[in-house]
N, C-alpha and C positions, 0 to 999 in steps of 0.2 A: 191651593184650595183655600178658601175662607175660612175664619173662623167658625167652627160651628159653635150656636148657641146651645147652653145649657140643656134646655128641651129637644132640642136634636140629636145632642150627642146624648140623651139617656135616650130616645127612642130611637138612635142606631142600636146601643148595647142593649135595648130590648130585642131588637131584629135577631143581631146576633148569639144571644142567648136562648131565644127560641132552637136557632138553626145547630149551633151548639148540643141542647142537649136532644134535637131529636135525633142528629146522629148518633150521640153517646151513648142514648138508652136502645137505640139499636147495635149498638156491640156489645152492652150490657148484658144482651139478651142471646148472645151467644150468633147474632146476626154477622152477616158477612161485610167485607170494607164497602165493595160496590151497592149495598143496600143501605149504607153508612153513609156515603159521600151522596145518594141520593136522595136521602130523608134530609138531609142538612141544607142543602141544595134548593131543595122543596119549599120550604121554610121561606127562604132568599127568596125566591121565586113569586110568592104571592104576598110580599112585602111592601108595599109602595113605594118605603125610602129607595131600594136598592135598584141600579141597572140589572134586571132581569122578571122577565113575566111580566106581570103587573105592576105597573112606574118602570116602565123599560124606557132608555132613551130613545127619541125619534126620529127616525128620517127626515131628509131635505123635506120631503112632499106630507110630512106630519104621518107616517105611520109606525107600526112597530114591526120590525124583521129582527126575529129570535136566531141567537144560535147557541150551539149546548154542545159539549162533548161528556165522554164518559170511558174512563180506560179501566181494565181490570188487570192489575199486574201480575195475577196466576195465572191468567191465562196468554198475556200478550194480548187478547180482543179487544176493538173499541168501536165505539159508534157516535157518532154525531150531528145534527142537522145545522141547517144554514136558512138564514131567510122564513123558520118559521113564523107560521101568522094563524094557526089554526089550535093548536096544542096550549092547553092552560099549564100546563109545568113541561119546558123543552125537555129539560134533563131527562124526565121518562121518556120522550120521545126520542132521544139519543140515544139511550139504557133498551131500548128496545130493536131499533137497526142493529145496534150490538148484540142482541138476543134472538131476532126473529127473523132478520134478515141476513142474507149474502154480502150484502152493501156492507160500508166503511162511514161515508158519506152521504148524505140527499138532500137536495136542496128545494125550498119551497113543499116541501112533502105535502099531500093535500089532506082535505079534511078527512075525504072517506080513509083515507088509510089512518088518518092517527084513531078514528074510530074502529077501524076494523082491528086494532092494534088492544081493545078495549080502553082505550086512554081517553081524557074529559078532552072535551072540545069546546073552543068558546068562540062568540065573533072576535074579529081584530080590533075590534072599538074597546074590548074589556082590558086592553094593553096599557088603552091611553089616557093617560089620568091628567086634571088640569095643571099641576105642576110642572108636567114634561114640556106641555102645551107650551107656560110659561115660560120653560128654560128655553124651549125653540125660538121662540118670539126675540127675547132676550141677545142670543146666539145670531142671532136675524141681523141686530141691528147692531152689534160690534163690528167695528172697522179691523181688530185682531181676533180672534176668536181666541175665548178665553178656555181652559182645560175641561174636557169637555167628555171623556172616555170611562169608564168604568165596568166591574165586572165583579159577580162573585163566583164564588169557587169553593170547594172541601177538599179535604185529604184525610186517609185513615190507615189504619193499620187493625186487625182482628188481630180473636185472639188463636187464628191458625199461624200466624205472620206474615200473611200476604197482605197486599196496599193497593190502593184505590185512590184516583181522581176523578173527579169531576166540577165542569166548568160552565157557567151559563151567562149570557150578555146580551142587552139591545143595541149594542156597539156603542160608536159616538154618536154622540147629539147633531144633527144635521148632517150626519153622514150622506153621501149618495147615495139613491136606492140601488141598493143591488150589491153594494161593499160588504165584504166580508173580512170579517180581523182574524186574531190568531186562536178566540175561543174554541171553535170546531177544527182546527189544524192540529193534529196528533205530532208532538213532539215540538211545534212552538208552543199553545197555551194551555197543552195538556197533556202529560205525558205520565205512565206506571210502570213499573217493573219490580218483578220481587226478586228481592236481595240486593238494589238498588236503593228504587225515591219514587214516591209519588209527588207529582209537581200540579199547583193549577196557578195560573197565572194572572196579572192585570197589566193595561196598562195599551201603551201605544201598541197597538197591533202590529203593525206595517212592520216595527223593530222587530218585534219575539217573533216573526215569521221570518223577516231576514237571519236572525241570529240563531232558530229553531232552539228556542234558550232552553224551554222545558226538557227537553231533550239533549244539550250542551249540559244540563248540571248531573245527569245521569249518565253521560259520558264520561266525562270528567273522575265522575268516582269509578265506572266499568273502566277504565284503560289507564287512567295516572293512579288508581288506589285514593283519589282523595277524600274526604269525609264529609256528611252534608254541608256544612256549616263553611270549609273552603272553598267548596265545588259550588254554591249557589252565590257568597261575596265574587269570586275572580267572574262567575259570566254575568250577574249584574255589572261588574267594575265595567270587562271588556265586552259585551253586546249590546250595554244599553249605556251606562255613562258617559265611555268612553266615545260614543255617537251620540250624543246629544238626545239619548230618547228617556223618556222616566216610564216607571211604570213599576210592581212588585211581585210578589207573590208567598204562596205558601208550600210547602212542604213536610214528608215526614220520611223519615230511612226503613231500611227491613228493623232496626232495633227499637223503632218508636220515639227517634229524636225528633222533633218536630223545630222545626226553622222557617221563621217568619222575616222577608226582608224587602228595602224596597228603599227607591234613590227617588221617590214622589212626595212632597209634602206631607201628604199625610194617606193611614192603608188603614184598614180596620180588620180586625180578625182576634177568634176567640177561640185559646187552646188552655190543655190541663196539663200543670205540671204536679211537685210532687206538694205545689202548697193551696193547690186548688184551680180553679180555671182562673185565665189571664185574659184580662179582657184591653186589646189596643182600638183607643180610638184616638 
């Protein structure tokens, strides 16, 4: 990844400090993770820097196809969409197949339903903003295509001690229409369980799907006892290093350790320890 400039890396830690505390102040308030990781999310979502909602990277054919997951690990439930183009923050449209519906998965979900759903609706043009425009263009005319993927994501923890992920992305940049990566895939780019890890993910898709990593680092502590911090090093080492793929993520355990790690240049993420929030960019 390039250097980013001075003025960019403060308005990424603006983004992210937005996203930051509007989860924080929702477990402040005695709210729950799943309302945590999707207030944070939210935030991400209608930010222009970031792959997701608004400044979402674009397809081959210059559009935007949304997808968003959402786990709740008290209950085991998730939900997620693929291919949205209708819904102004996926993540609720994810948090709601998990709510309102029987489904797991939908793809392309249409408008009347995210409205029937009460959730904002916008055209697909409010996706694409001139900088994605430019990175397609850009992406066009490289002979190698240069790194090109991103995603945000939250993790939390209430203060019942249950955890929550959630995950949202325009995928890669010139992707083919119709490709789906591992952000709506439960247990590669997103995965919860209480007394585990809540996991959300970035990065080459196509890997976290073969390696189902979100779900590998929450294995790893259910069946060897390992702890978050060795269970998320060993399946970056062997799911993603060890294949040639980059890419990061975030997490947090039933005890509220939170672990940030990632074999990609550079990840960005903003968590509280016991000397105030830490902000990586």
């Amino acid at each position: 990844m390039q250097e980013l400039s001075a003025e960019s890396r403060a308005d990424f830690e603006r983004g992210l400090t937005l996203a930051y505390e509007a989860g924080s102040g929702v477990l402040a308030s005695g709210g729950n993770a799943v309302d945590a990781v999707c207030a944070a999310v939210e935030q991400l979502e209608n930010h222009p820097l970031f792959n997701a909602g608004h400044g979402a990277a674009l397809t081959a054919d210059g559009r935007a196809e949304l997808d968003s997951s959402v786990m709740d690990g008290a209950t085991g439930l998730a939900g997620a969409i693929a291919a949205s183009k209708h819904a102004k923050n996926p993540v609720f449209l994810a948090r709601s197949v998990m709510q309102r519906s029987a489904h797991l998965l939908l793809v392309d979900p249409s408008a009347d339903l995210v409205a029937s759903w009460d959730l904002e609706t916008v055209s697909p043009d409010y996706f694409v903003t001139g900088a994605r425009l430019e990175q397609l263009a850009r992406i066009r005319a490289l002979e190698v295509p240069a790194a090109r993927h991103g995603t945000v994501g939250a993790v939390a923890r209430d203060s019942r001690g249950s955890i929550a992920a959630a995950t949202s992305t325009g995928g890669m940049a010139n992707q083919h229409e119709g490709r789906v990566g591992d952000s709506p895939i439960i247990g590669a780019g997103t995965y919860a369980r209480d007394g585990l890890a809540a996991v959300s993910c970035t990065g080459e898709g196509e890997a976290f799907i073969r390696g189902v990593v979100a779900y590998d680092i929450a294995a790893r502590m259910r069946y060897l006892g390992s702890g978050l911090g060795e269970a998320v090093t060993t399946t970056v080492e062997t799911e993603l290093t060890a294949k040639g793929a980059s890419g990061g993520l975030v997490a947090v355990d039933s005890d509220g350790r939170v672990v940030v790690a990632h074999n990609s240049p550079t990840m960005f993420a903003a968590f509280a320890n016991e000397n105030g929030i830490v902000m990586l960019t």
